[in-house]
mmCIF file of the N, C-alpha and C atoms, coordinates in Angstrom:
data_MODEL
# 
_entry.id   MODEL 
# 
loop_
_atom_site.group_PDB 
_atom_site.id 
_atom_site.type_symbol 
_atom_site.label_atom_id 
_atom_site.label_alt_id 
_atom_site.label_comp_id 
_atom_site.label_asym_id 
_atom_site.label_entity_id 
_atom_site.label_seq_id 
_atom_site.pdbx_PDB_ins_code 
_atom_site.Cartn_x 
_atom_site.Cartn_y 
_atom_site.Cartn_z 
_atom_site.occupancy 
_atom_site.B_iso_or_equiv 
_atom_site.pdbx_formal_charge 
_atom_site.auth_seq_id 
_atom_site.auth_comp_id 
_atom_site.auth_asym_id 
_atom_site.auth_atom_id 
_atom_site.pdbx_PDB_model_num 
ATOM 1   N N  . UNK A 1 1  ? -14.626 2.821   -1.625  1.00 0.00 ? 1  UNK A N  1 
ATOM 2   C CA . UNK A 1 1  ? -14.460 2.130   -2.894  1.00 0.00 ? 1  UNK A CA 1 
ATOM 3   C C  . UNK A 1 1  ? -14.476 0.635   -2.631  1.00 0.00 ? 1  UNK A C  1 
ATOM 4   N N  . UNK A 1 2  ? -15.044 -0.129  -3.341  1.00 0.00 ? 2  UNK A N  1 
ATOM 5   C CA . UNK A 1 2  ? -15.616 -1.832  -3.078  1.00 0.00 ? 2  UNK A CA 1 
ATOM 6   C C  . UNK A 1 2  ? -14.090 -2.206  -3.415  1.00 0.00 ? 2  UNK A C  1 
ATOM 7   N N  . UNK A 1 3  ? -13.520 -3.277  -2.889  1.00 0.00 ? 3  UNK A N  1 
ATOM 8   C CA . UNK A 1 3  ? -12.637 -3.971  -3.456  1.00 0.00 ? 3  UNK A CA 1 
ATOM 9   C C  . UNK A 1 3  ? -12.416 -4.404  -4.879  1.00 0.00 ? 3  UNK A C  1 
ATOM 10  N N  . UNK A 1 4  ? -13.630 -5.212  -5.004  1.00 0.00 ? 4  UNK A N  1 
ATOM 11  C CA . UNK A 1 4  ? -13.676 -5.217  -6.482  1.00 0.00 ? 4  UNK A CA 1 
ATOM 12  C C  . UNK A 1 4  ? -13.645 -4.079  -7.823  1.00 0.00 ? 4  UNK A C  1 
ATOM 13  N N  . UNK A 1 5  ? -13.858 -2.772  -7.218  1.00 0.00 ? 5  UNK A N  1 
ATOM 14  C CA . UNK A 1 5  ? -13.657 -1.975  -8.086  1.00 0.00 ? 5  UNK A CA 1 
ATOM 15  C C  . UNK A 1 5  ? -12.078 -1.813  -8.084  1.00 0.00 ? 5  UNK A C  1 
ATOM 16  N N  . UNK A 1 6  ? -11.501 -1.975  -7.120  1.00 0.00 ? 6  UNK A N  1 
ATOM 17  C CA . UNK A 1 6  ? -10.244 -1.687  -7.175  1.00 0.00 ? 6  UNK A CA 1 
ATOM 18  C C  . UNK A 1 6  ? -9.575  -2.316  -8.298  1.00 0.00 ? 6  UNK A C  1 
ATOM 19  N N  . UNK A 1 7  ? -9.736  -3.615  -7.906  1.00 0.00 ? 7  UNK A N  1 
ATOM 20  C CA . UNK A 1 7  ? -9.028  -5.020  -8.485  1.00 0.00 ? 7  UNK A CA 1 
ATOM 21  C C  . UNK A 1 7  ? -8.928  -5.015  -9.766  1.00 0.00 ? 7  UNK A C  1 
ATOM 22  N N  . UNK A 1 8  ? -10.216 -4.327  -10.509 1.00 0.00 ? 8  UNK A N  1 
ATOM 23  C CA . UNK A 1 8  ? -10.273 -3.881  -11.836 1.00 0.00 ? 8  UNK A CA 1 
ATOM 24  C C  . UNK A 1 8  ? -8.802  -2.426  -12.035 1.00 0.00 ? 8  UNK A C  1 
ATOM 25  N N  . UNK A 1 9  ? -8.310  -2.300  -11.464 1.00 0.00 ? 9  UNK A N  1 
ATOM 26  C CA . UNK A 1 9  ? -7.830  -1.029  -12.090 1.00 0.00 ? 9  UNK A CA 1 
ATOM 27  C C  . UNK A 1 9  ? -6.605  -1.498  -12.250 1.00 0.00 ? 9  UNK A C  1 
ATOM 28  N N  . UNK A 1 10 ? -5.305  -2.622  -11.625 1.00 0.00 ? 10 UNK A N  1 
ATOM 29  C CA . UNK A 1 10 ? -4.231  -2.756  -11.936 1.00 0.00 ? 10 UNK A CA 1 
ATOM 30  C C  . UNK A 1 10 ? -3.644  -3.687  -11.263 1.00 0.00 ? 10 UNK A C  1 
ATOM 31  N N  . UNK A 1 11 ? -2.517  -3.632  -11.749 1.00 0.00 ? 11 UNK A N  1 
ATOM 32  C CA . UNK A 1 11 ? -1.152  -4.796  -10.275 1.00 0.00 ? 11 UNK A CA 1 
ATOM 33  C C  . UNK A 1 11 ? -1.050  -3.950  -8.898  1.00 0.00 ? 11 UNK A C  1 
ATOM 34  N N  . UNK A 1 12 ? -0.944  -5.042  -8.021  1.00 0.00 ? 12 UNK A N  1 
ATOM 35  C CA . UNK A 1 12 ? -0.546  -4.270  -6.970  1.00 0.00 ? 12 UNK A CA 1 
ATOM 36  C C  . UNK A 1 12 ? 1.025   -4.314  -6.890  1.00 0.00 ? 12 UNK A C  1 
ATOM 37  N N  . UNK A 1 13 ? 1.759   -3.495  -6.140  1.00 0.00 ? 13 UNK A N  1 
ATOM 38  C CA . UNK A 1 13 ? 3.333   -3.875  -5.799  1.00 0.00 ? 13 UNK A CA 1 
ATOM 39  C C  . UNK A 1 13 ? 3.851   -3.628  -4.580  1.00 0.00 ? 13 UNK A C  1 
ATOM 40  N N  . UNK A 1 14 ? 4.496   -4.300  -4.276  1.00 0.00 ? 14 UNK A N  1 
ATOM 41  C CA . UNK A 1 14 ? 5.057   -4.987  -2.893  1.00 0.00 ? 14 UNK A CA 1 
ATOM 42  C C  . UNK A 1 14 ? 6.607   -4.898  -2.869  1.00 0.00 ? 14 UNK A C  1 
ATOM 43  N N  . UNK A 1 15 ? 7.033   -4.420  -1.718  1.00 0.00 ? 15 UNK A N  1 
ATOM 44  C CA . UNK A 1 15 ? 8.470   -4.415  -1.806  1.00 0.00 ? 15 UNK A CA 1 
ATOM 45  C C  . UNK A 1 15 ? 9.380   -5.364  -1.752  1.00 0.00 ? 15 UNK A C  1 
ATOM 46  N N  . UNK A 1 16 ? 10.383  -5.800  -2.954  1.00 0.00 ? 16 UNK A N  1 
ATOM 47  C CA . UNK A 1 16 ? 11.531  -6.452  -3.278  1.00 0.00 ? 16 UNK A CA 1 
ATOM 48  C C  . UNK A 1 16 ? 11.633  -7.187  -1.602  1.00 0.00 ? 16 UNK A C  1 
ATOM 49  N N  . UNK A 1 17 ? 11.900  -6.803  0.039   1.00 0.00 ? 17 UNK A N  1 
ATOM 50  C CA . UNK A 1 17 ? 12.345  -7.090  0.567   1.00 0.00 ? 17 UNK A CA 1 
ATOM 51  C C  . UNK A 1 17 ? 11.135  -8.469  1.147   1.00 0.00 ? 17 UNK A C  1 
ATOM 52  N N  . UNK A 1 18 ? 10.193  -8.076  0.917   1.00 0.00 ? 18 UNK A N  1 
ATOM 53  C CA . UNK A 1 18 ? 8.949   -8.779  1.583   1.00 0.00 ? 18 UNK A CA 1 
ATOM 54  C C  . UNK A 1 18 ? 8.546   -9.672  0.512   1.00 0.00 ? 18 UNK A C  1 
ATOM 55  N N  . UNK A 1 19 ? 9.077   -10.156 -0.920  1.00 0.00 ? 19 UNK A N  1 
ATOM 56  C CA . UNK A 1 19 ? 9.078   -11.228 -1.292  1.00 0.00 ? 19 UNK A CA 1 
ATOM 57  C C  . UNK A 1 19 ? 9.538   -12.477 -0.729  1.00 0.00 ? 19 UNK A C  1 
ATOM 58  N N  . UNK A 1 20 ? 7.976   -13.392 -1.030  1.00 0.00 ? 20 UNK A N  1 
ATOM 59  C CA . UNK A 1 20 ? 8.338   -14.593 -0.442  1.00 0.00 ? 20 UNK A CA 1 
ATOM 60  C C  . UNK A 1 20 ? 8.134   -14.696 1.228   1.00 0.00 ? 20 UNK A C  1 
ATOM 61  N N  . UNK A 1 21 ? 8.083   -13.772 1.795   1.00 0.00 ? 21 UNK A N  1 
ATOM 62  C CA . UNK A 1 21 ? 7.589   -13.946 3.406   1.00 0.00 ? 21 UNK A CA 1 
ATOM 63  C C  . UNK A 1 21 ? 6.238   -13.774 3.938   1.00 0.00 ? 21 UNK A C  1 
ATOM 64  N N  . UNK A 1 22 ? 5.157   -13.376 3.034   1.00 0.00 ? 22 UNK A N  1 
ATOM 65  C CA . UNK A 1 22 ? 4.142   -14.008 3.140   1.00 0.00 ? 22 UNK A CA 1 
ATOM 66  C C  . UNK A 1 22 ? 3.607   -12.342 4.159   1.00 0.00 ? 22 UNK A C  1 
ATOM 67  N N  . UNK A 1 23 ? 4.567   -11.451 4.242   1.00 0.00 ? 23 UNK A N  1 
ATOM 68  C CA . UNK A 1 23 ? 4.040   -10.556 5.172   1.00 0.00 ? 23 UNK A CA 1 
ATOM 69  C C  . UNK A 1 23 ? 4.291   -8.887  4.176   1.00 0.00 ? 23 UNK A C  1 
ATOM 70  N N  . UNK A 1 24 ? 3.342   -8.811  3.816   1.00 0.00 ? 24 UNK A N  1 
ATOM 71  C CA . UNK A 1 24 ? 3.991   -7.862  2.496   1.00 0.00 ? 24 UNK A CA 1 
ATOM 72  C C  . UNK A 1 24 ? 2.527   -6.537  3.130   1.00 0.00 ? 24 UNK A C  1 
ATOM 73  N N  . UNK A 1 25 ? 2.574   -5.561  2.981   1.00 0.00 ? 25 UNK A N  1 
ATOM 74  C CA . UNK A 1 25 ? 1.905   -4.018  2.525   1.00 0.00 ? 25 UNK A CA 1 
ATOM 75  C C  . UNK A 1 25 ? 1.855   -3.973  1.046   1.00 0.00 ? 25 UNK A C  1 
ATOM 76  N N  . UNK A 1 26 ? 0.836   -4.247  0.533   1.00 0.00 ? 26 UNK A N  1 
ATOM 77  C CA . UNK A 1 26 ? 1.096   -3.594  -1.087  1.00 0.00 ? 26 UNK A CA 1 
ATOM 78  C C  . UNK A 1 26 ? 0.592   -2.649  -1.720  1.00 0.00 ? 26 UNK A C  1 
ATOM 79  N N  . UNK A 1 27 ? 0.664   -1.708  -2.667  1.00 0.00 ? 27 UNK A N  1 
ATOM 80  C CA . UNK A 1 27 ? 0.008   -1.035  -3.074  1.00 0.00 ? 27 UNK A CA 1 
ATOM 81  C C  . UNK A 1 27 ? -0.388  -1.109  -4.121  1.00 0.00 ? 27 UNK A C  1 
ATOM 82  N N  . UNK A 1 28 ? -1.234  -0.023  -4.986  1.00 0.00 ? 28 UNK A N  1 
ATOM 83  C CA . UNK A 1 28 ? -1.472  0.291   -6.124  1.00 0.00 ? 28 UNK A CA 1 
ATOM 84  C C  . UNK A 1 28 ? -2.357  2.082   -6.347  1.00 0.00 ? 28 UNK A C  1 
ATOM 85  N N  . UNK A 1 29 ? -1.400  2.399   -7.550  1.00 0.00 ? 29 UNK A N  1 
ATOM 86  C CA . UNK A 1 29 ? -2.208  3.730   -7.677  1.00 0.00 ? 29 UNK A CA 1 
ATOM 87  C C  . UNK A 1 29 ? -3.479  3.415   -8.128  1.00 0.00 ? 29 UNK A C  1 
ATOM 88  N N  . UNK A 1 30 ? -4.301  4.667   -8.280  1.00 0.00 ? 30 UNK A N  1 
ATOM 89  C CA . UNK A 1 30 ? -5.680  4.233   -8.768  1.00 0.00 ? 30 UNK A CA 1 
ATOM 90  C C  . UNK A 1 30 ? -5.847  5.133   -10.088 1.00 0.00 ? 30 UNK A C  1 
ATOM 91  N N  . UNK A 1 31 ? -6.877  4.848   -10.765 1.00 0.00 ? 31 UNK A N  1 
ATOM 92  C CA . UNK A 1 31 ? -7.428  5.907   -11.560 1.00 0.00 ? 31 UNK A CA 1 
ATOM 93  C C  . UNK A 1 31 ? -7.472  7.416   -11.119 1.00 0.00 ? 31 UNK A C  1 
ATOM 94  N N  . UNK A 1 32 ? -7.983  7.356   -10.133 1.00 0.00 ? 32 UNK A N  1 
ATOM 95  C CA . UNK A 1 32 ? -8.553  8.948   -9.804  1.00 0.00 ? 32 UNK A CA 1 
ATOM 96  C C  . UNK A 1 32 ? -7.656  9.679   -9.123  1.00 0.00 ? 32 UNK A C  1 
ATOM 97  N N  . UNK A 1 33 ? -5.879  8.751   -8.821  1.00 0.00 ? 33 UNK A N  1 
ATOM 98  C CA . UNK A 1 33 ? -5.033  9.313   -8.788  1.00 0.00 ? 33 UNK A CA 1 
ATOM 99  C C  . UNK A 1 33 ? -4.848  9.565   -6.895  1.00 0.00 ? 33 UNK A C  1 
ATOM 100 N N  . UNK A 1 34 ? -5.635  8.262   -6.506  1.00 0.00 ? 34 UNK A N  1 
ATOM 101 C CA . UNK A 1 34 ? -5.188  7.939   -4.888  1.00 0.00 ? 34 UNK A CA 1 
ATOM 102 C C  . UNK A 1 34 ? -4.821  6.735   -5.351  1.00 0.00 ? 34 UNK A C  1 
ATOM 103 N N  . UNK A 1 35 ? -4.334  5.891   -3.995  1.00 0.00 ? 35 UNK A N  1 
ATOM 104 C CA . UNK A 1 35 ? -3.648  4.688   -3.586  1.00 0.00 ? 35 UNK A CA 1 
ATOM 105 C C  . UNK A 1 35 ? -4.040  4.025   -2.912  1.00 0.00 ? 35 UNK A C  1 
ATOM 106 N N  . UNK A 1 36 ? -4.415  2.669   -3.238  1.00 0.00 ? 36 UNK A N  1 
ATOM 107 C CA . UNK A 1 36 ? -5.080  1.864   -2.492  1.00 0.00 ? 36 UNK A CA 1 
ATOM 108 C C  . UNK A 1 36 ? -3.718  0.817   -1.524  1.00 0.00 ? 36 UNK A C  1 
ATOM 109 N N  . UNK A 1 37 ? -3.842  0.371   -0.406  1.00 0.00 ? 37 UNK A N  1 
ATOM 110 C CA . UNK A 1 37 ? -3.002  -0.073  0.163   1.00 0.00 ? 37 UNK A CA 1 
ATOM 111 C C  . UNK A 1 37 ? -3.721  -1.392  1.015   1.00 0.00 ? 37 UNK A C  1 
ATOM 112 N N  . UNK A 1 38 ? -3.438  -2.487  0.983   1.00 0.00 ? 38 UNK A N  1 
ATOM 113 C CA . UNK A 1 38 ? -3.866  -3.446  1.427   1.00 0.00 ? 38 UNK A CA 1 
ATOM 114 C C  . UNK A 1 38 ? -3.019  -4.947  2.138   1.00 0.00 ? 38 UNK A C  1 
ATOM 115 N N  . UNK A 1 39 ? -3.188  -5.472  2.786   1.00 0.00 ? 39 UNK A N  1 
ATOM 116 C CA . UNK A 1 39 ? -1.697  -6.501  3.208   1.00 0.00 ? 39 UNK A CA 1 
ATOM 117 C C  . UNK A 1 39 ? -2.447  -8.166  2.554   1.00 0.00 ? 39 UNK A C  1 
ATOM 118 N N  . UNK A 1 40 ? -1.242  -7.937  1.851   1.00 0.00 ? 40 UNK A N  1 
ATOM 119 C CA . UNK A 1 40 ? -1.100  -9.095  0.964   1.00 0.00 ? 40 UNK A CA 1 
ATOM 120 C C  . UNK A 1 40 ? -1.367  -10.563 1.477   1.00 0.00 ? 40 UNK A C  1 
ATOM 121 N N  . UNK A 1 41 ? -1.640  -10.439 2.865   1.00 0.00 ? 41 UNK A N  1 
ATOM 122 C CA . UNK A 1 41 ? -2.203  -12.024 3.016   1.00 0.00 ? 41 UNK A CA 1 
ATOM 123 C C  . UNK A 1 41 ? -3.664  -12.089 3.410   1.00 0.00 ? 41 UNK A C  1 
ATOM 124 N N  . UNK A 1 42 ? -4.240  -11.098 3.199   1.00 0.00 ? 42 UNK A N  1 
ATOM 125 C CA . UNK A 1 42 ? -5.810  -11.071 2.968   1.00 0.00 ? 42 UNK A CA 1 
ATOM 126 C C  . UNK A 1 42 ? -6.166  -10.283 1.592   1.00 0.00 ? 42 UNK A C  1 
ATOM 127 N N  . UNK A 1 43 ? -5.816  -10.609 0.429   1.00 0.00 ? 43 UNK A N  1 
ATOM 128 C CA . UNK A 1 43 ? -5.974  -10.386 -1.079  1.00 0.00 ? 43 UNK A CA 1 
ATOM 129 C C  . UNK A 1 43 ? -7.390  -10.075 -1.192  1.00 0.00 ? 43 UNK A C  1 
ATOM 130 N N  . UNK A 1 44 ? -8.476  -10.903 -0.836  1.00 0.00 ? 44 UNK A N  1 
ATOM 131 C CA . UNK A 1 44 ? -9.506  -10.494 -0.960  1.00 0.00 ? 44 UNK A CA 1 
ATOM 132 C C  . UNK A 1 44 ? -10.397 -9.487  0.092   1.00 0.00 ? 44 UNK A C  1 
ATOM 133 N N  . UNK A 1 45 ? -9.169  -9.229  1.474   1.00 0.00 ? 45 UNK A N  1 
ATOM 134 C CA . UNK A 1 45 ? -9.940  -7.689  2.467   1.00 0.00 ? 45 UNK A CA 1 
ATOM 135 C C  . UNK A 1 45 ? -9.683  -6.772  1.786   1.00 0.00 ? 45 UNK A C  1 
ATOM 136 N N  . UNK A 1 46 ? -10.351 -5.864  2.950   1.00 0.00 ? 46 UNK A N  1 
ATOM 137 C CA . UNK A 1 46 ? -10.390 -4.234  2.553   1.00 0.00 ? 46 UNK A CA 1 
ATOM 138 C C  . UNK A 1 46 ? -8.566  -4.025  1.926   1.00 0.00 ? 46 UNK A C  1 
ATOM 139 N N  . UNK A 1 47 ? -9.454  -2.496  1.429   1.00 0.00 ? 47 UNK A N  1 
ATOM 140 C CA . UNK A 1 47 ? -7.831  -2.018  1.035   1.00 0.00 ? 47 UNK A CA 1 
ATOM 141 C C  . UNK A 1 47 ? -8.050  -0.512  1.874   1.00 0.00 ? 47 UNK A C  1 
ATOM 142 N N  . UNK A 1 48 ? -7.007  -0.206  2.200   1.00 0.00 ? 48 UNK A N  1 
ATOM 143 C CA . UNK A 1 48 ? -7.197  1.743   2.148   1.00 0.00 ? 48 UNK A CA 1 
ATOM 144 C C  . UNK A 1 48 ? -7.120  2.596   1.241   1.00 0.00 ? 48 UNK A C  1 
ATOM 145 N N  . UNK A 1 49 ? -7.850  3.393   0.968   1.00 0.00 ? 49 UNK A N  1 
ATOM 146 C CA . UNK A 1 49 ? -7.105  4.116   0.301   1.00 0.00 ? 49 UNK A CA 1 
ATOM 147 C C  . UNK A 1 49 ? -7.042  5.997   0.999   1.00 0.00 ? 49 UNK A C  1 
ATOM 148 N N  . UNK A 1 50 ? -5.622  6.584   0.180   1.00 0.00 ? 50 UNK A N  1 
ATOM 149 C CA . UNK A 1 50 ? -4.974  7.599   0.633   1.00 0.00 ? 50 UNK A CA 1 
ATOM 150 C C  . UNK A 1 50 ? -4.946  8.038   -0.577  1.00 0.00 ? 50 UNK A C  1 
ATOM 151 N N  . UNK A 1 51 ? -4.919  9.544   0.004   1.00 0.00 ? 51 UNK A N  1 
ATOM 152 C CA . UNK A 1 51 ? -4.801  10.540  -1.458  1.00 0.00 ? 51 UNK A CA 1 
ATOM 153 C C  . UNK A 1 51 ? -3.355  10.574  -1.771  1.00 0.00 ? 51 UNK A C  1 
ATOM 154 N N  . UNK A 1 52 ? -3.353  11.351  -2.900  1.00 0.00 ? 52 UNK A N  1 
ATOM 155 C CA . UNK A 1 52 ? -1.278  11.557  -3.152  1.00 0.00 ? 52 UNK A CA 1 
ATOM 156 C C  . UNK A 1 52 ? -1.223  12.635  -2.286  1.00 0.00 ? 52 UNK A C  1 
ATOM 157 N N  . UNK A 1 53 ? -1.479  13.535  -1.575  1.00 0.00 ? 53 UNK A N  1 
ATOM 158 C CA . UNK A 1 53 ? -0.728  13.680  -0.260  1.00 0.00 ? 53 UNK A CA 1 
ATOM 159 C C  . UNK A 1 53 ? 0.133   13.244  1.047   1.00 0.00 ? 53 UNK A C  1 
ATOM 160 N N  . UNK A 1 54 ? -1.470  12.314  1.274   1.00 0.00 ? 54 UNK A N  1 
ATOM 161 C CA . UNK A 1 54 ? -1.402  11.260  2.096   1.00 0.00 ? 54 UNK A CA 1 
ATOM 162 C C  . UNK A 1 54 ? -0.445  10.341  2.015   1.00 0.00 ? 54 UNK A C  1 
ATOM 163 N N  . UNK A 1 55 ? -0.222  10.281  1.086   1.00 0.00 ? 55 UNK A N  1 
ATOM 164 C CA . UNK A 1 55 ? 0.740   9.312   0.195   1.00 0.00 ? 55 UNK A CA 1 
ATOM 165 C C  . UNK A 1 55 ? 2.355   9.766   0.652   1.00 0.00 ? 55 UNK A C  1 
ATOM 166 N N  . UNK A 1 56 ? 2.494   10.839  -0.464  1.00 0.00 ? 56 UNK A N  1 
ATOM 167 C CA . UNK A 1 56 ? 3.373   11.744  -0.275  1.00 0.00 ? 56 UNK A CA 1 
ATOM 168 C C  . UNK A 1 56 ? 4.130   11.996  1.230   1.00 0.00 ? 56 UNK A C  1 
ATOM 169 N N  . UNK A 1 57 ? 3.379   12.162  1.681   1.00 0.00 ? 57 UNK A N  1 
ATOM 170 C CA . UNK A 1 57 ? 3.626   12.675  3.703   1.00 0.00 ? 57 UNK A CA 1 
ATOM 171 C C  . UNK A 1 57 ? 4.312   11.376  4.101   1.00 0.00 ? 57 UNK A C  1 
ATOM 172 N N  . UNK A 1 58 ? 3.538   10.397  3.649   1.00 0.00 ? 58 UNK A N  1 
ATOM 173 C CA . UNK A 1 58 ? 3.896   8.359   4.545   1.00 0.00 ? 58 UNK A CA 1 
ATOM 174 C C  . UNK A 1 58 ? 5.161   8.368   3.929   1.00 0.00 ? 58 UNK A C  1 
ATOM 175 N N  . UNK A 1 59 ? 5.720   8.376   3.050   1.00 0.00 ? 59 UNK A N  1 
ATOM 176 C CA . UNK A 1 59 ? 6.815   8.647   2.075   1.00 0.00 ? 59 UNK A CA 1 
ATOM 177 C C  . UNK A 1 59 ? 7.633   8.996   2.884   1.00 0.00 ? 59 UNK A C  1 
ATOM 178 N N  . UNK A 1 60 ? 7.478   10.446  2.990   1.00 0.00 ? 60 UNK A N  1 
ATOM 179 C CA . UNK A 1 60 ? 8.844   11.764  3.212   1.00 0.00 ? 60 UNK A CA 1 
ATOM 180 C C  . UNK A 1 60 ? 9.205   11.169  4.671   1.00 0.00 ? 60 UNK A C  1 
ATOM 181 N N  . UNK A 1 61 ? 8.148   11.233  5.562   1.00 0.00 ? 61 UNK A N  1 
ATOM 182 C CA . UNK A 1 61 ? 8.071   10.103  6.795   1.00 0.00 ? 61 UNK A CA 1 
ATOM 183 C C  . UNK A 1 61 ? 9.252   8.995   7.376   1.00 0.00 ? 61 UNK A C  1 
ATOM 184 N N  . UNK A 1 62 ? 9.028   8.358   5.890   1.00 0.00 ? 62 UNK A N  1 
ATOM 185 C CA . UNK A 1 62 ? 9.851   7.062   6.651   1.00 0.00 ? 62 UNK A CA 1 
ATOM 186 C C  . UNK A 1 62 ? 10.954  7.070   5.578   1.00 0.00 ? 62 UNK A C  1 
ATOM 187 N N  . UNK A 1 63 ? 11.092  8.132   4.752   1.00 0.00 ? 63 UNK A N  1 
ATOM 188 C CA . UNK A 1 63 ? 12.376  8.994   4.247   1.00 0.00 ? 63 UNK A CA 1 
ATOM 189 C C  . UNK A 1 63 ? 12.870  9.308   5.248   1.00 0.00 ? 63 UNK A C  1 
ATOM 190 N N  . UNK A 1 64 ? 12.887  9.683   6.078   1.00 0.00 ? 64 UNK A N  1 
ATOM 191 C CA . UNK A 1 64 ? 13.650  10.727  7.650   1.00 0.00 ? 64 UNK A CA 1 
ATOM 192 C C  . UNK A 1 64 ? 13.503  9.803   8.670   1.00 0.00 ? 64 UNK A C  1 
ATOM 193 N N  . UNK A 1 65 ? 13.071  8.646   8.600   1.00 0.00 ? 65 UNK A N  1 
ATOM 194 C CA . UNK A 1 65 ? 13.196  7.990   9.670   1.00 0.00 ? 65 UNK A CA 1 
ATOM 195 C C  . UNK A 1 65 ? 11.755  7.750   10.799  1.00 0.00 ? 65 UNK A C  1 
ATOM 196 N N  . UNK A 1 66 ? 11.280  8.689   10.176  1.00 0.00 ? 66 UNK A N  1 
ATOM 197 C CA . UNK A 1 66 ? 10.382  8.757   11.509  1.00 0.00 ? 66 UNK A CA 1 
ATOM 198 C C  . UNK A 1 66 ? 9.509   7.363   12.192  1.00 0.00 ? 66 UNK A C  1 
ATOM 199 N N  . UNK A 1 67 ? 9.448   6.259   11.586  1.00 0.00 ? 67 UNK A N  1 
ATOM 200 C CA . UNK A 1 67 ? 8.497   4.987   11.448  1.00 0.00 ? 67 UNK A CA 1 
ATOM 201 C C  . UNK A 1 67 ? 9.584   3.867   11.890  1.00 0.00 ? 67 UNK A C  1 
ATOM 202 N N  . UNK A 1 68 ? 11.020  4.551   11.730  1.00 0.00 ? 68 UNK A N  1 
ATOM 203 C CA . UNK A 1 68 ? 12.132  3.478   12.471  1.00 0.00 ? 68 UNK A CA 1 
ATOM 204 C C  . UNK A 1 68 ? 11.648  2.778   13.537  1.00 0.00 ? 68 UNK A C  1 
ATOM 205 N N  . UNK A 1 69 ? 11.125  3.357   14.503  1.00 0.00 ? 69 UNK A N  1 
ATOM 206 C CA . UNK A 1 69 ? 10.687  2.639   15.601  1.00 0.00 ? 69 UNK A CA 1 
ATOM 207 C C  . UNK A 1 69 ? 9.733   1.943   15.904  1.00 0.00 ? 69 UNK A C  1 
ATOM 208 N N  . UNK A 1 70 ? 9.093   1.437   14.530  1.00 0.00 ? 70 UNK A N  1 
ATOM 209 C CA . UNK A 1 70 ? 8.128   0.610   14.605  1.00 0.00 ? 70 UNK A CA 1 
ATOM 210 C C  . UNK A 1 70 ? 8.925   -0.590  13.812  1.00 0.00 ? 70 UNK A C  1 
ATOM 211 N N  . UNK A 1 71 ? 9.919   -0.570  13.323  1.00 0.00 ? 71 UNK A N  1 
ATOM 212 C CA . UNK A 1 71 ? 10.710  -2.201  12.699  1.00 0.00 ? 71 UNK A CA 1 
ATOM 213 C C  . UNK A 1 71 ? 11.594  -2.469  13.662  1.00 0.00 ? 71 UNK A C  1 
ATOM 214 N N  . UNK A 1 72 ? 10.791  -4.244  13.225  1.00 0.00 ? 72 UNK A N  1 
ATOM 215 C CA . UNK A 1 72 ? 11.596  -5.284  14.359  1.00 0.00 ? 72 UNK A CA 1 
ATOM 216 C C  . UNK A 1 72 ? 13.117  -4.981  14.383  1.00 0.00 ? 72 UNK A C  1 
# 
């Protein structure tokens, strides 16, 4: 999916904690009901996108901890 198609579909959102530090993950759902994910200090790069599984799984994930060991 082109960026620009994305850009057309909505806001992205970024977590409360990563306001203002310039180092943010953001997302946005899409139309067709995946998620585009992109880091907020290249607005105009690629984005990813993940299905709501995909989604779902990254979630439950770092619900339980499992991604702990990747924060500073």
């Amino acid at each position: 999916m082109a960026a620009n198609s994305i850009e057309a579909e909505g806001a992205w959102q970024k977590a409360l904690r990563s306001a203002g530090t310039g180092s943010c993950v953001e997302l946005r759902p899409l139309d067709d009901g995946t998620v585009a994910m992109r880091n907020s200090r290249f607005p105009e790069g690629p984005a990813l996108v993940f299905t709501r599984p995909e989604i779902d799984a990254l979630l439950d994930g770092a619900k339980k901890g499992e991604f702990d060991h990747l924060a500073a």
